[in-house]
C-alpha positions as CSV (number, residue, x, y, z in Angstrom):
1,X,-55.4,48.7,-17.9
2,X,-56.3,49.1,-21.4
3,X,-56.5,52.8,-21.2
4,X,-53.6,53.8,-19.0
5,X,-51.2,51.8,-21.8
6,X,-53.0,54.3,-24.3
7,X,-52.1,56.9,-22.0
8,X,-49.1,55.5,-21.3
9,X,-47.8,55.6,-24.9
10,X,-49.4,59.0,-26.1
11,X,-46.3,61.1,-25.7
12,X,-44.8,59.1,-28.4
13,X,-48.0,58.8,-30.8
14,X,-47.4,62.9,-30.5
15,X,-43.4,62.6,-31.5
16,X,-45.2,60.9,-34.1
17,X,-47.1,63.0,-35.6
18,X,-45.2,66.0,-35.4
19,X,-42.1,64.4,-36.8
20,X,-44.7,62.4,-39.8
21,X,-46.4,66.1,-40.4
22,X,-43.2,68.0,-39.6
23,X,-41.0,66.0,-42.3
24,X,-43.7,66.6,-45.4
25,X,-43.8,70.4,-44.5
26,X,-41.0,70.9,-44.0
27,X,-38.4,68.5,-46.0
28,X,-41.2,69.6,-49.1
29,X,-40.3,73.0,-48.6
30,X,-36.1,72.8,-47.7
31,X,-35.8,70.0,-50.3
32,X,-36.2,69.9,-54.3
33,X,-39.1,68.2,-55.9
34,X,-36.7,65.6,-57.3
35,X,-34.2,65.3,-53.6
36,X,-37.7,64.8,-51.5
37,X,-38.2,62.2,-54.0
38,X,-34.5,60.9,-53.9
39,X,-35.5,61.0,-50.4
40,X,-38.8,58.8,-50.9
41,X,-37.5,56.1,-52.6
42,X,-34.5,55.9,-50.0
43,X,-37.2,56.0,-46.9
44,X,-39.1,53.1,-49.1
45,X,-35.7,50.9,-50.1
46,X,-34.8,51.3,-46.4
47,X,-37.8,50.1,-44.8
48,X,-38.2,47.1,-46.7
49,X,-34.3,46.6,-46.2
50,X,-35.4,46.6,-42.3
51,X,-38.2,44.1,-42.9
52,X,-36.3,41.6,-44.4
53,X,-33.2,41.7,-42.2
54,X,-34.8,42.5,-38.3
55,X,-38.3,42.3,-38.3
56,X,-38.8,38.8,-37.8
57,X,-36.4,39.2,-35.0
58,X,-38.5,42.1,-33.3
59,X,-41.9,40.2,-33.8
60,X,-40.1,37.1,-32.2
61,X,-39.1,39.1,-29.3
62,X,-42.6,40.6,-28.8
63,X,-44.3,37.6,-29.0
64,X,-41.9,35.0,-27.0
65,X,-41.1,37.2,-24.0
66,X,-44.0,36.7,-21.9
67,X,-43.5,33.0,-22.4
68,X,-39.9,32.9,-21.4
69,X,-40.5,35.3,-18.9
70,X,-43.4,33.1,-17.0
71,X,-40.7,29.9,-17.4
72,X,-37.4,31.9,-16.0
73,X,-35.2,32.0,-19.1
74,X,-35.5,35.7,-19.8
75,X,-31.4,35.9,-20.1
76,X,-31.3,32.9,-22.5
77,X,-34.3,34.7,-24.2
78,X,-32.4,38.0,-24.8
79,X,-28.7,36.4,-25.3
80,X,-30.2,34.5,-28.3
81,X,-31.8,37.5,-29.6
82,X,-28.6,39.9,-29.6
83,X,-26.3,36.8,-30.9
84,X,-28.7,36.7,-33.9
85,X,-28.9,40.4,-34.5
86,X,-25.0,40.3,-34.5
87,X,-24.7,37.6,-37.4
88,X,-27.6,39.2,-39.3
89,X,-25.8,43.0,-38.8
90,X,-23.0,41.7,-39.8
91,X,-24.0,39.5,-42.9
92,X,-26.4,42.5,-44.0
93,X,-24.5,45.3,-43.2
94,X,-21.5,43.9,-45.5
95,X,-24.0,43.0,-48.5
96,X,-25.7,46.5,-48.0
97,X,-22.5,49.0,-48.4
98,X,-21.2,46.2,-50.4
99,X,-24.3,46.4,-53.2
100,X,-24.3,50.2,-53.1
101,X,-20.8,50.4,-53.9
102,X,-21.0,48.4,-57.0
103,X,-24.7,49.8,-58.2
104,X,-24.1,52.1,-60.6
105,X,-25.9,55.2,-58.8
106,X,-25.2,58.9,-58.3
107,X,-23.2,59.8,-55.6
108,X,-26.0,61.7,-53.8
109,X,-27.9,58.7,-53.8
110,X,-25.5,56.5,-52.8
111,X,-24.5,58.9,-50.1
112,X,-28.1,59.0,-48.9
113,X,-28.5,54.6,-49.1
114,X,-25.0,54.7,-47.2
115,X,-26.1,56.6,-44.0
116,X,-29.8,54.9,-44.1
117,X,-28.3,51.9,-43.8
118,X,-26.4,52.9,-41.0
119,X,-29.1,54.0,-39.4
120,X,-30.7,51.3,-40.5
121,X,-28.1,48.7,-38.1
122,X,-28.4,51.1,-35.3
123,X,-32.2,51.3,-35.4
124,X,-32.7,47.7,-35.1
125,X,-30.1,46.9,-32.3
126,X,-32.6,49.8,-30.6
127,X,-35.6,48.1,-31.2
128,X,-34.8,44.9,-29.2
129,X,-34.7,46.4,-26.6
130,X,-37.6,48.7,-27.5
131,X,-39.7,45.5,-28.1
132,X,-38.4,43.9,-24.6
133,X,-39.7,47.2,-23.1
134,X,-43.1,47.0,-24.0
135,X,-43.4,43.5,-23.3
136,X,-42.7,43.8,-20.1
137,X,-45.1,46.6,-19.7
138,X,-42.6,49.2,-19.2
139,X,-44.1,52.1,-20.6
140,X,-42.3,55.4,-19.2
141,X,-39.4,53.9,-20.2
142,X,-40.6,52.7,-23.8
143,X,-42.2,56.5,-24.5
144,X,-38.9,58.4,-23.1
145,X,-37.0,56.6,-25.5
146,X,-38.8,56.2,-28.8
147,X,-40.2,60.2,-28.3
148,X,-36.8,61.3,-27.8
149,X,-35.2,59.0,-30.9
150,X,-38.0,60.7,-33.0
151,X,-37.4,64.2,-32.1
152,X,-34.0,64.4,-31.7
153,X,-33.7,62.1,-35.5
154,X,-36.0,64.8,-36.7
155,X,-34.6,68.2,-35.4
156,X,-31.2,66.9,-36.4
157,X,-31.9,65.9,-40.0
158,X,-33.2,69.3,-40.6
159,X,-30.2,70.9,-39.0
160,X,-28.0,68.5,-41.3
161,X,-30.1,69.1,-44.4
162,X,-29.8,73.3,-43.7
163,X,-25.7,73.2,-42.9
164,X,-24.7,70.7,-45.2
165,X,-25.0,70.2,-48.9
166,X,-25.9,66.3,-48.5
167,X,-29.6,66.8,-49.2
168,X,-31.7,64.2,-48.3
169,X,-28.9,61.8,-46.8
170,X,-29.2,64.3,-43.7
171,X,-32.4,62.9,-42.9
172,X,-30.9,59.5,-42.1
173,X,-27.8,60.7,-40.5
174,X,-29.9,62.7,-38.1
175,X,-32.1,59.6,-37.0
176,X,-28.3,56.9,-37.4
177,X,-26.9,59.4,-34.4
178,X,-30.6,59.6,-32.8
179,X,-30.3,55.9,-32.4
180,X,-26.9,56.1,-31.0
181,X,-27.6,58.1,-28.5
182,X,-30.8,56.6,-27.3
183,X,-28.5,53.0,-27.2
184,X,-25.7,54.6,-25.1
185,X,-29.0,55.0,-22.2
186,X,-31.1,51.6,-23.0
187,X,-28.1,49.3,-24.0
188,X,-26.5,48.7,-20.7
189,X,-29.8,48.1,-19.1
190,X,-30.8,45.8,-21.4
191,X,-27.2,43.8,-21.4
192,X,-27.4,43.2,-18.0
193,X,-30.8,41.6,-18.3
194,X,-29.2,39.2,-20.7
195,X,-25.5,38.6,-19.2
196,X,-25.3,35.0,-18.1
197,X,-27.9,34.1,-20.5
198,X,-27.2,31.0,-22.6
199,X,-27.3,31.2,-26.5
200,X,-29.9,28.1,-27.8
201,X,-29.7,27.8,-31.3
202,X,-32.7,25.6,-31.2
203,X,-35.1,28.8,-29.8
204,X,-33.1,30.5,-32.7
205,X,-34.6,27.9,-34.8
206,X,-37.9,28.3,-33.2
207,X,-38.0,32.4,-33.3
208,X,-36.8,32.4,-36.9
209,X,-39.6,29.8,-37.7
210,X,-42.4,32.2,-36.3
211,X,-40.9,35.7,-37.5
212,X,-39.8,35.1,-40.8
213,X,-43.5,34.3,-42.4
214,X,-44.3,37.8,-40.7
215,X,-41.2,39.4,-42.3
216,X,-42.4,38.2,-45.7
217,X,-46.1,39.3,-44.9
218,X,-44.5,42.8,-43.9
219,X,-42.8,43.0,-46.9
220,X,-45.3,42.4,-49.4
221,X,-48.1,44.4,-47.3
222,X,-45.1,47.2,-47.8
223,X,-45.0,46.9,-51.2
224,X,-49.0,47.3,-51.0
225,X,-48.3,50.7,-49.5
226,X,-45.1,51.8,-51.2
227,X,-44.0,50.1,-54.1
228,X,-45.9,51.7,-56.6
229,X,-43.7,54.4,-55.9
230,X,-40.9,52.6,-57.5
231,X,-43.3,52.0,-60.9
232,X,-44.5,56.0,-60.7
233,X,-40.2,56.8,-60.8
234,X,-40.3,54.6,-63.9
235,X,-43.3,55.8,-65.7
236,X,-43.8,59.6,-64.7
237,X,-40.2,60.2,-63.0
238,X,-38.3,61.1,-59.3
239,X,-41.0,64.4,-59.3
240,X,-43.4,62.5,-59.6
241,X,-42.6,60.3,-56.7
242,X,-42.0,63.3,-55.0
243,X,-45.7,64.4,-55.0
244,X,-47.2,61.1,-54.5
245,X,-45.4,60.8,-51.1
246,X,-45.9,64.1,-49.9
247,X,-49.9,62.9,-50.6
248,X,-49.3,59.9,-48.8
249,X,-47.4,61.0,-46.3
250,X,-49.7,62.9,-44.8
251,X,-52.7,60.8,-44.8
252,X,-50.7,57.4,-44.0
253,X,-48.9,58.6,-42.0
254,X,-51.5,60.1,-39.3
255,X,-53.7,56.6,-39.7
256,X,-50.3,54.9,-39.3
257,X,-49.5,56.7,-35.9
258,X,-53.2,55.7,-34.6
259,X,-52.8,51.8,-35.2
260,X,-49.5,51.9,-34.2
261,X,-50.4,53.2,-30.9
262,X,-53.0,51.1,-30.5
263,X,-50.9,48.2,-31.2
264,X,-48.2,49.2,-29.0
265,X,-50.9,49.4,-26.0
266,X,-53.1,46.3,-26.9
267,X,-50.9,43.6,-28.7
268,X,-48.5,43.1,-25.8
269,X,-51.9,43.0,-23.3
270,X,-53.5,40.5,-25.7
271,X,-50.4,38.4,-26.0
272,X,-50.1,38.4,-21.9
273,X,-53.9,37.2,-21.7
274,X,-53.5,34.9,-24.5
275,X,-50.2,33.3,-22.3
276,X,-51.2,33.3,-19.2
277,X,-55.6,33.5,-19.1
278,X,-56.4,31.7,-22.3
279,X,-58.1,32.6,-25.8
280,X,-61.5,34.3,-24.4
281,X,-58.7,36.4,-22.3
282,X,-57.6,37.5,-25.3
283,X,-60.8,38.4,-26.9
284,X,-61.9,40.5,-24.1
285,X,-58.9,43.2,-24.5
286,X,-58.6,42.8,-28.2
287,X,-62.9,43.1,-28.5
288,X,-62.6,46.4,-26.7
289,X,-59.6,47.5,-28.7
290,X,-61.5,47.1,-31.9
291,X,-63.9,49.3,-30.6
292,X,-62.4,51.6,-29.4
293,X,-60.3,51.8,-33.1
294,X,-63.7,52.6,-34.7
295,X,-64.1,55.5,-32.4
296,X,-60.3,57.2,-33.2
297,X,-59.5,56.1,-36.8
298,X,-63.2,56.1,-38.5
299,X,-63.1,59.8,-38.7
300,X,-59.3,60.6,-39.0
301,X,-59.7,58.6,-42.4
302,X,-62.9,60.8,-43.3
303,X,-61.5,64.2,-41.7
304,X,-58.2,63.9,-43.5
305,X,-60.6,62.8,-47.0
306,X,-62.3,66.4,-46.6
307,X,-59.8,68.7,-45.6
308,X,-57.3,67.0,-48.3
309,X,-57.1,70.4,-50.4
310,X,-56.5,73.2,-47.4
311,X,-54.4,70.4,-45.7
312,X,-52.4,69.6,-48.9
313,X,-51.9,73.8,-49.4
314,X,-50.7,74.5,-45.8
315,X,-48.5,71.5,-45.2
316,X,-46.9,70.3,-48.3
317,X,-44.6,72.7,-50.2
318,X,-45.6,74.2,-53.6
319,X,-43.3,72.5,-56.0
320,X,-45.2,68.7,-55.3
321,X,-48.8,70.3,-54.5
322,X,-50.3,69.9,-57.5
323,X,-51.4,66.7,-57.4
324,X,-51.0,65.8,-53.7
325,X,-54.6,66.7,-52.5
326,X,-56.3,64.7,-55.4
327,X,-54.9,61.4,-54.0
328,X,-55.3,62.1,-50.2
329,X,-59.1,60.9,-50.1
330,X,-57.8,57.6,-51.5
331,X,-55.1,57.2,-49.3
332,X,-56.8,57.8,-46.3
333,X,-59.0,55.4,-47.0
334,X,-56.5,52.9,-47.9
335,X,-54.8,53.5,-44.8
336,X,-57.7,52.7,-42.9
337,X,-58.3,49.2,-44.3
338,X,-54.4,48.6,-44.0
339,X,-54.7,49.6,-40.3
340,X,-57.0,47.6,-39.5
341,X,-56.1,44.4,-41.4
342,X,-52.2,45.3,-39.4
343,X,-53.1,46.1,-36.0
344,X,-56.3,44.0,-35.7
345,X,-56.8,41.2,-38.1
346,X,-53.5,40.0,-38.5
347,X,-53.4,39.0,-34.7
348,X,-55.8,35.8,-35.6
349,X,-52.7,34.1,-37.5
350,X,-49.6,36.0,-34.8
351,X,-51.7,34.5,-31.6
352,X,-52.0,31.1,-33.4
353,X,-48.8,31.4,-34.7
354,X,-49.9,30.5,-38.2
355,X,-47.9,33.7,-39.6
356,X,-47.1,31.3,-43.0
357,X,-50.4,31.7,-44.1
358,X,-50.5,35.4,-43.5
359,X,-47.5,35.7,-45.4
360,X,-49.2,34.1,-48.4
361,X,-52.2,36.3,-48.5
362,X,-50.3,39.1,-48.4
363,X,-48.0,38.2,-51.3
364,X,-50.9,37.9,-52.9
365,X,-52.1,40.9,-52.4
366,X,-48.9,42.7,-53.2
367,X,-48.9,40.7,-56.8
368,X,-52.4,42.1,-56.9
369,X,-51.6,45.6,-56.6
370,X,-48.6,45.2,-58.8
371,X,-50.6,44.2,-61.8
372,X,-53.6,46.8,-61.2
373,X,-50.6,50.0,-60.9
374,X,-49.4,48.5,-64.5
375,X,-52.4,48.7,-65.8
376,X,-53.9,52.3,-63.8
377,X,-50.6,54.4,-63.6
378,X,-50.4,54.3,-68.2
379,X,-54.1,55.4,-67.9
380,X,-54.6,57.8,-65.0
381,X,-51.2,58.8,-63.1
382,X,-50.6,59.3,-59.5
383,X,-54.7,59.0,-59.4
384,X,-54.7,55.4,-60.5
385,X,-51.5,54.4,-57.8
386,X,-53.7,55.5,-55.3
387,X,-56.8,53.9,-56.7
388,X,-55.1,50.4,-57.2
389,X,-53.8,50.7,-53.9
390,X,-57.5,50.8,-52.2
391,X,-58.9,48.1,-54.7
392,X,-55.9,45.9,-53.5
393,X,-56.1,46.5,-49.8
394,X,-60.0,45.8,-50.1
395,X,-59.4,42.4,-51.1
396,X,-56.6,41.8,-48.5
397,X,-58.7,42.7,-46.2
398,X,-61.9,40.8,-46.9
399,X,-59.3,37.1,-47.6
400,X,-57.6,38.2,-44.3
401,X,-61.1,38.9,-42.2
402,X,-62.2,35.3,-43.6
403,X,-59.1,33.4,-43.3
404,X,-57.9,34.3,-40.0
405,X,-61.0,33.5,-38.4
406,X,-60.4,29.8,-39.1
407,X,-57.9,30.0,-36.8
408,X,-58.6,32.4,-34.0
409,X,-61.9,34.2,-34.0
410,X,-61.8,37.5,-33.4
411,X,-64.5,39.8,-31.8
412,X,-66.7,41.9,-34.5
413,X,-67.9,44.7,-32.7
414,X,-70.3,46.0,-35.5
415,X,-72.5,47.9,-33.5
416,X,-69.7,49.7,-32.5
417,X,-68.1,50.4,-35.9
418,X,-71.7,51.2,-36.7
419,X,-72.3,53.9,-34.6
420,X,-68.7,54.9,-35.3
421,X,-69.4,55.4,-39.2
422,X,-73.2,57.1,-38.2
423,X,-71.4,59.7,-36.3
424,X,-68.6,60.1,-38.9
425,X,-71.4,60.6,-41.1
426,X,-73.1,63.4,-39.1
427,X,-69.5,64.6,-39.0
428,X,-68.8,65.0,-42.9
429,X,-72.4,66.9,-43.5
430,X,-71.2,69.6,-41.1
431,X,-67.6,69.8,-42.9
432,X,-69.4,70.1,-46.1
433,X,-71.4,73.2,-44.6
434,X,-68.7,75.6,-43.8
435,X,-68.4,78.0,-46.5
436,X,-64.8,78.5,-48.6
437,X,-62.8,80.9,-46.3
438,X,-60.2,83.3,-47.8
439,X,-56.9,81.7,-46.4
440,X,-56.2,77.8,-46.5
441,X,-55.3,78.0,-43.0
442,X,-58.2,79.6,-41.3
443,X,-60.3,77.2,-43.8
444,X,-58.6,74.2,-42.4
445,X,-58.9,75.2,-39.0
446,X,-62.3,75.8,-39.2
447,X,-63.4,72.7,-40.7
448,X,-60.9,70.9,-38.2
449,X,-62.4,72.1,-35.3
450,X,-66.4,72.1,-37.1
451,X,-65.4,68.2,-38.0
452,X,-64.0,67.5,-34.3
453,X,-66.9,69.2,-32.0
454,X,-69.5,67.7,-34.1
455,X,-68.4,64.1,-34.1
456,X,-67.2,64.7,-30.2
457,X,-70.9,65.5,-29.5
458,X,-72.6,62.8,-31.6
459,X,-69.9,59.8,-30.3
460,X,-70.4,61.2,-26.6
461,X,-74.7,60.7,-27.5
462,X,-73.7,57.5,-29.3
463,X,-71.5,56.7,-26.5
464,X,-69.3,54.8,-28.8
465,X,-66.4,52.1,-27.0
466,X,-68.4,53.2,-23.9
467,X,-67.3,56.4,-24.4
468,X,-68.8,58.2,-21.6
469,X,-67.0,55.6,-18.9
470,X,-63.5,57.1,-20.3
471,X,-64.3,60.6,-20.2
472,X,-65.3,59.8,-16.5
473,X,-62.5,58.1,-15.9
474,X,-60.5,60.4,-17.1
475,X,-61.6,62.9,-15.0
476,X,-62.0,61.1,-12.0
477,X,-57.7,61.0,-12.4
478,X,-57.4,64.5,-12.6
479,X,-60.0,65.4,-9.5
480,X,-57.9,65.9,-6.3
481,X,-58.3,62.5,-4.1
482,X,-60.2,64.3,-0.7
483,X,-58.1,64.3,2.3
């Protein structure tokens, strides 16, 4: 089951990463050095503005539908949900356009936070039902949806950005109309699932109690990932911001789209065993998970690491290059301790509902990283952001790891990981062999496809995740059945 949801939800890990890779090359290259970083700081103000306002709605509806689903109150489930979204739309949306009006900002900008949080509202009325979808195991539907929201968002912005002279405010127009579109299909499916539904305040009550703490956790693990980007506008400027995202960008962003695939496959899977088989349920699918995210994101991190320069020089656009490919290595790696800490780690205190403590830990962390970018950005630039970010999410990660298994222990497949890191290790010496090639492109390509056959042989010898079993499988579902 666990690898036809991975299957399931591929088409929309690939939206993914063509829209993450797409938008650095291209919104580096159609944008100036200071709009992509107007365009940054929007991207980051928005996605905390989401945090705080919906995501503890979202979480609640992942995690609660199973349950109200196995008692029969799936329509008082989803009636409570989209009365609270209302009051929260309503009460946000008017402080939102209500603070941006008064702030004293540039028009651009305030063009750009105007039609983010737009898109903003729409987005999270979509994501209910986007949330209900994968609960319920309906995965065609989820990937249609979400692939075709990215794309279209995506191809859109670009047009905007090209025909207009809004600038980076076209990026979130495209994806505020995406979302409408997609909600004019999913919205009357998912009101008729609710009609008749009775709104409890006290499951209100009960939702808000569980998704809030993970709201706040969200929001200072965000700030772990994006708020130095707020301290590098006030020390260094809006260009430098600009080439410390187009860095990130490209090495979160990949790392991002793996954990989120695997959490979109195994966290509703886990939660369904967790409900309805008990804890050791639970361990089983998230055990083989864990694995299997040693397999996939252990050499992403260290394949994006070293081909960071060719990478940087074919994707990212010249005017923030300079100093994008000498924070890459750092980022990946951050990115791979945040992943797994996210996706993997964090479900000790979601399963036990004991997201309060999470929350703290995080905060934490987030003050942590706060105080080592005061101290690193003065003395080192964009290379001490990205250096306080890794020292930070190391110790999140170790608290978290020790923490959370005093109240759900989680499988610790080490000699999975283990064979994982040998083969990445194997994989890195070969890199490191090829010779400097004449064009960034072939170079890249070249040590792309060195990197991927030599760790593709040494995982199938390792027979990492049991390895072997899926390739078999796999094939087995493409062979003709015999008549």
């Amino acid at each position: 089951m666990l690898g036809r949801h991975l299957l399931g939800y591929l088409p929309v890990q690939l939206s993914q990463a063509l829209v993450g890779f797409g938008s650095v090359a291209v919104f580096t290259r159609i944008l100036p050095a200071e709009e992509y970083g107007r365009y940054a700081l929007v991207l980051a103000a928005l996605s905390l503005t989401h945090i705080l306002a919906f995501t503890w709605l979202e979480a609640a509806v992942a995690r609660f539908h199973a349950r109200a689903e196995r008692r029969g109150h799936v329509r008082a489930h989803l009636s409570t949900v989209y009365t609270v979204y209302g009051a929260a739309a309503v009460i946000g949306g008017a402080l939102m356009f209500g603070l941006i009006h008064f702030l004293p900002l540039d028009m651009p900008l305030k063009t750009a936070l105007n039609f983010a949080t737009l898109s903003l509202l729409l987005r999270a009325l979509m994501q209910i039902g986007m949330e209900t979808h994968r609960a319920r195991g309906e995965v065609g539907r989820f990937s249609a949806l979400e692939a075709s929201y990215l794309m279209f968002g995506f191809m859109l912005g670009v047009g905007l950005i090209l025909t207009t002279d809004i600038g980076a405010a076209g990026v979130f127009a495209g994806t505020a109309v995406a979302a409408l579109v997609m909600l004019v299909f999913d919205l009357p499916v998912m009101w008729s699932r609710s009609r008749g539904g009775k709104r409890q305040p006290v499951r209100a009550r009960i939702y808000a109690a569980y998704g809030i703490p993970i709201s706040l956790s969200l929001i200072f693990e965000h700030l772990l990932s994006i708020g130095d980007r707020f301290l590098i506008a006030g020390y260094l400027g809006e260009s430098a911001v600009g080439m410390y995202a187009a860095g990130y960008g490209l090495a979160d962003r990949l790392l991002d789209i793996i954990f989120i695939w695997f959490g979109a496959a195994v966290w509703p899977l886990t939660i369904k065993a967790f409900e309805q088989d008990g804890p050791d349920a639970a361990r089983a699918v998230a055990g083989r998970a864990a694995g299997l995210m040693g397999l996939i994101a252990f050499p992403a991190a260290a394949g994006l690491a070293l081909v960071a320069e060719p990478l940087t020089t074919v994707l990212v656009g010249e005017a923030v290059r300079d100093q994008a490919a000498s924070i890459l290595p750092w980022i990946a790696l951050s990115g791979l301790m945040n992943g797994m800490m996210t996706y993997y780690f964090h479900e000790a205190f979601t399963l036990k509902r004991r997201t309060g403590v999470m929350a703290i830990l995080m905060t934490g962390s987030a003050l942590l990283n706060l105080a080592l970018n005061l101290v690193f950005i003065p003395l080192m630039g964009l290379q001490g952001a990205a250096i306080a970010t890794v020292l930070a999410y190391a110790v999140a990660l170790v608290i978290c790891v020790i923490m959370g298994r005093r109240y759900f222990i989680l499988p610790l497949p080490w000699a999975e990981w283990i064979k994982a890191g040998s083969a990445t290790a194997i994989m890195a010496a070969a890199v490191f062999s090829v010779p400097d090639l004449p064009f960034s492109w072939l170079d890249l390509g070249v040590q792309a496809l060195v990197g991927a056959t030599v760790y593709g042989i040494s995982a199938y010898l390792l027979n990492i995740a049991d390895c072997r079993q899926w390739l078999r499988d796999a094939r087995a579902s493409l062979t003709p059945a015999e008549v």
